[in-house]
C-alpha positions as CSV (number, residue, x, y, z in Angstrom):
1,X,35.6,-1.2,-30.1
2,X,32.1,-2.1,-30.4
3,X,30.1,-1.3,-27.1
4,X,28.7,-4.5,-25.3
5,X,26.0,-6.2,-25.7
6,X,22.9,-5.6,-23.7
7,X,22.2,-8.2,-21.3
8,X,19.3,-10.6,-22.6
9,X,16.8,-10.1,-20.2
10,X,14.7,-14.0,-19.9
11,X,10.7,-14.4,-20.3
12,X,10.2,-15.3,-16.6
13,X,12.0,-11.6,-15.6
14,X,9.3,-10.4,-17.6
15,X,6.5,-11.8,-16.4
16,X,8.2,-11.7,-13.2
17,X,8.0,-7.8,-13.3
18,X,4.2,-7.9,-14.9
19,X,3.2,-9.8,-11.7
20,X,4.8,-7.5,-9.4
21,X,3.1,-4.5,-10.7
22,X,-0.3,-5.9,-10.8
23,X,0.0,-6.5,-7.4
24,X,0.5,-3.3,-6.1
25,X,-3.0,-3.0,-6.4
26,X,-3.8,-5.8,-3.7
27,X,-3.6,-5.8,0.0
28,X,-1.1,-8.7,1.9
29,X,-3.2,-11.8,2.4
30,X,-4.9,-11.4,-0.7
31,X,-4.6,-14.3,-3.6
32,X,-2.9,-14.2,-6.5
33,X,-4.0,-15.8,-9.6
34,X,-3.5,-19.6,-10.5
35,X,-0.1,-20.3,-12.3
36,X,-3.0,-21.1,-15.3
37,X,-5.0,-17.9,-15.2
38,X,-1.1,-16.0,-14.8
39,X,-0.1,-18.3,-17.8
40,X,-3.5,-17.3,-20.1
41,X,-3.3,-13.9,-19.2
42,X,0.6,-13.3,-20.3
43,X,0.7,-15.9,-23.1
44,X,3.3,-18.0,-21.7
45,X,4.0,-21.6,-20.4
46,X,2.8,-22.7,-16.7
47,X,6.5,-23.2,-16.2
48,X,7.7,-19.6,-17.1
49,X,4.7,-18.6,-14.8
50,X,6.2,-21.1,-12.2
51,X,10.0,-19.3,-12.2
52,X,8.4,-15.7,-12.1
53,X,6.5,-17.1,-8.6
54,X,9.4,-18.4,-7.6
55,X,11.6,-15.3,-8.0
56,X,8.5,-13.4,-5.8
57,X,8.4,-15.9,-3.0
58,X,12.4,-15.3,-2.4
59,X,11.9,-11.9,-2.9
60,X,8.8,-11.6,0.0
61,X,6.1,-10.2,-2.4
62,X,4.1,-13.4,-2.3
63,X,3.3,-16.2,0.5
64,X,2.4,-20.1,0.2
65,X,-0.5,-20.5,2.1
66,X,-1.1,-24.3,1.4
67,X,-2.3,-24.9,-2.3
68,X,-3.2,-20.7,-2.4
69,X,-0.3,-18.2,-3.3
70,X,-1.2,-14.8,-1.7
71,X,0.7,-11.2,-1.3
72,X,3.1,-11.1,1.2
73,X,3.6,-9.1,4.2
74,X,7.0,-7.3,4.5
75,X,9.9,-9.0,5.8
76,X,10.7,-9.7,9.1
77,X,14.1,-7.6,9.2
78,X,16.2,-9.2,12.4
79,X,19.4,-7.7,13.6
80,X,22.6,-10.1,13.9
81,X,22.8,-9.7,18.1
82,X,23.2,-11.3,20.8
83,X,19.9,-11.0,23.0
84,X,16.5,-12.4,22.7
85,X,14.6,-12.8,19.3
86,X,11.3,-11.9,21.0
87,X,12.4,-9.1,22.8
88,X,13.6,-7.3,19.8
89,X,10.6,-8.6,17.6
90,X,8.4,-6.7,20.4
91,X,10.8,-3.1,20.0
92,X,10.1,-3.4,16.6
93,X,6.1,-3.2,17.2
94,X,5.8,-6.7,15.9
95,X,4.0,-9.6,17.9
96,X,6.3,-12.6,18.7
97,X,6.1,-15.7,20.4
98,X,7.4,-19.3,20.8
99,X,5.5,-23.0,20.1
100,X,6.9,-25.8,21.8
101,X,8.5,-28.7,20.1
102,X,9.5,-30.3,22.8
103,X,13.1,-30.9,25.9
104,X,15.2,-34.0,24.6
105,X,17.9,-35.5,27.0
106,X,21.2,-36.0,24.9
107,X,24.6,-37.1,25.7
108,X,27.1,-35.1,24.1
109,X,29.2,-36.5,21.2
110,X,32.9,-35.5,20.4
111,X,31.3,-32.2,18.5
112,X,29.0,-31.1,20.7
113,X,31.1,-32.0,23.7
114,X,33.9,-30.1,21.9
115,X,31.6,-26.8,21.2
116,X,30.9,-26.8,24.9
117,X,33.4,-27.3,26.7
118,X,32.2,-30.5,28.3
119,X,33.4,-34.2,28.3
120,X,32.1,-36.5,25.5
121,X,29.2,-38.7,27.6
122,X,27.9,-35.7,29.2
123,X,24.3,-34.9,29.7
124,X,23.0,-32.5,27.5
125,X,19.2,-30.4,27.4
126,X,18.2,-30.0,23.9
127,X,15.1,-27.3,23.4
128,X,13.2,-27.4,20.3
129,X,10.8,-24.1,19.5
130,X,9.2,-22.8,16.4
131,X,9.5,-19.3,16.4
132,X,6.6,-16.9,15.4
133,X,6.3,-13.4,14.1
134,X,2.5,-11.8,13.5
135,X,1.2,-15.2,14.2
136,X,2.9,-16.8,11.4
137,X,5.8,-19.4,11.9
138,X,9.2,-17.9,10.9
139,X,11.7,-19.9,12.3
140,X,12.6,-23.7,13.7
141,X,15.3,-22.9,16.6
142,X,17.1,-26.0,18.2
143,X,19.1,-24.7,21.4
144,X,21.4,-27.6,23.3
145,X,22.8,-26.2,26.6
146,X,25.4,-28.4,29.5
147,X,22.4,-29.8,31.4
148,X,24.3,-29.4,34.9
149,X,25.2,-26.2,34.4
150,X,21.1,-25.4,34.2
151,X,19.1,-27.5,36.8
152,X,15.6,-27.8,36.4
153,X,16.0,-25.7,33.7
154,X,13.0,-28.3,31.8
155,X,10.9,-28.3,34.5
156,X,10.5,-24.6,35.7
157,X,10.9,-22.8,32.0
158,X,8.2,-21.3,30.5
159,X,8.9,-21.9,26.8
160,X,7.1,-19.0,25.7
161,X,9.7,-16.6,27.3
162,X,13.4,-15.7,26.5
163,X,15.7,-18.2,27.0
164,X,18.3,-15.6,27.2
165,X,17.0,-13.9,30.0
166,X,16.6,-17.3,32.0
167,X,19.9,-17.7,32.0
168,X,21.4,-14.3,32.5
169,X,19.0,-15.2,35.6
170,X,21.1,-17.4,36.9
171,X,24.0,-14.6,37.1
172,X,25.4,-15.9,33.7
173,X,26.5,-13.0,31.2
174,X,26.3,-13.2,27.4
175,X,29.6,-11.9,26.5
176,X,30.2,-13.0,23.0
177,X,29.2,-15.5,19.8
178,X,30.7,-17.1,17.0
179,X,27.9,-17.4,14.5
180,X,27.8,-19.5,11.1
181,X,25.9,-18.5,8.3
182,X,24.9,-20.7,5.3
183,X,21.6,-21.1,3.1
184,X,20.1,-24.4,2.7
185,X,16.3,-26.0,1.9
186,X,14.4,-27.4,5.3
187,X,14.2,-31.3,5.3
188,X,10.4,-32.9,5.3
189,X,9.9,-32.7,9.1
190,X,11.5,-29.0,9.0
191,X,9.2,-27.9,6.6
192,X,5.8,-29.7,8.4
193,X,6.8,-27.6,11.9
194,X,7.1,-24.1,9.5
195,X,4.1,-25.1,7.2
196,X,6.4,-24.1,3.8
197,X,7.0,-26.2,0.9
198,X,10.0,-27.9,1.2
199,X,11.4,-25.9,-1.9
200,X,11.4,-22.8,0.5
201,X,14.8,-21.4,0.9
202,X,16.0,-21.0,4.5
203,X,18.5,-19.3,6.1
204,X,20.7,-21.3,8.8
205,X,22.8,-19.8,11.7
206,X,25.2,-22.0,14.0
207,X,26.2,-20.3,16.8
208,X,28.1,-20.9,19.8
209,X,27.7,-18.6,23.0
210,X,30.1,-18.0,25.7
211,X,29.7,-16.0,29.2
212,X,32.4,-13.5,31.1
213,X,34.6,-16.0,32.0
214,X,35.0,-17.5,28.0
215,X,32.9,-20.4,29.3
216,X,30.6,-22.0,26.5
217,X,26.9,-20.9,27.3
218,X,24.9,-22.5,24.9
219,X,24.8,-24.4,21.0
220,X,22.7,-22.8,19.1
221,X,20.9,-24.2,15.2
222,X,18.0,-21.5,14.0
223,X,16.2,-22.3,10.6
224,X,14.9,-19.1,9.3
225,X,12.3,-18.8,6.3
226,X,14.5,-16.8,3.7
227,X,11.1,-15.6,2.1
228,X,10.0,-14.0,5.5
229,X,13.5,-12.8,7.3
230,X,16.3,-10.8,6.5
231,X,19.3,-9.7,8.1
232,X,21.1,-7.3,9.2
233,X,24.5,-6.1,10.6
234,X,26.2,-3.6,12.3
235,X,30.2,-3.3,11.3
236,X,32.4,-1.0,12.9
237,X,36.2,-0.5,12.3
């Protein structure tokens, strides 16, 4: 039996790994050459040049920074939880912080009225932040919450602090989640609020909190940069 056949290993991987080494040379923050001058200098297309770039932006060795590619910073790691992003980005040694996007007033919808617990027609706060890590904008996070079950929640919340421990505040207890996971590209308005390119894969968690009596805390959507964050999770049997 004759032994199998390498696996063909494509231009771009090439290049891909010729990029990577060269910059191990250079600091985070500091540019990369054009896709021509990369192209010129391996003697290949702009477009082979283009997938190796690509395959470094996933990976977190390179950054968009407008019309500029530059070496990334190592990635964000963030632990599946149930707690407050900032907290744990400030254990880590890591500034954190929150930009406002704005409070909506909703009325909740068969699906949302279903996820909390609520009749359909009920009021509901929607909170909009951008999330930040080292002063750059890592995540879009979208939190919708029973508006009677929080009042003056709006009016008295500094956005810039932990939701989570607002409300544990108020005597409520974060007991457990049911969290979603998918990948999916962020929508023009999505991509303005993160400043990426709207090719820039992102991670998307759905989740659902309830307190110590089983009661439905909060609906949570968070858009996460998948070329800045990755995640981890604890498993035990």
């Amino acid at each position: 039996m004759s032994a199998a056949a390498e696996p063909r290993v494509l231009k771009h991987q090439v290049v891909r790994a010729q990029i990577e080494k060269s910059l191990d040379g250079l600091a985070p923050g500091d540019p990369v050459p054009s896709e021509r001058e990369l192209a010129e200098r391996h003697l290949v297309a702009r477009e082979t040049v283009r997938q190796a770039l690509r395959e470094l932006l996933l990976a977190g060795r390179v950054e968009r920074r407008g019309r500029t590619t530059v070496v990334g910073r190592p990635k964000v790691v963030q632990p599946l939880m149930i707690g407050s992003y900032t907290e744990d980005a400030l254990a880590r040694g890591r500034t954190a912080g929150r930009i406002l996007v704005g409070w909506t007033d909703l009325v909740a919808d068969d699906q949302l009225a279903e996820q909390l617990a609520i009749p359909v027609g009920s009021p509901v706060l929607e909170l909009e932040r951008i999330l930040t890590t080292d002063d750059t904008r890592v995540g879009l996070e979208t939190t919708r919450l029973p508006a009677e079950r929080y009042p003056g929640l709006a009016t008295n919340f500094d956005h810039r602090s932990s939701l989570y421990a607002e409300i544990q505040a108020r005597g409520i207890e974060f007991a457990r989640t049911t969290e979603v996971i998918e990948t999916t590209l962020p929508d023009a308005r999505e991509a303005a609020l993160l400043t990426v390119d709207a090719r820039t894969p992102m991670f998307l968690l759905n989740r659902v909190s309830y307190d110590q009596n089983d009661v439905p805390i909060e609906q949570r959507r968070s858009l996460y940069r998948g070329d800045r964050m990755t995640f981890t999770a604890r498993l035990t049997a």
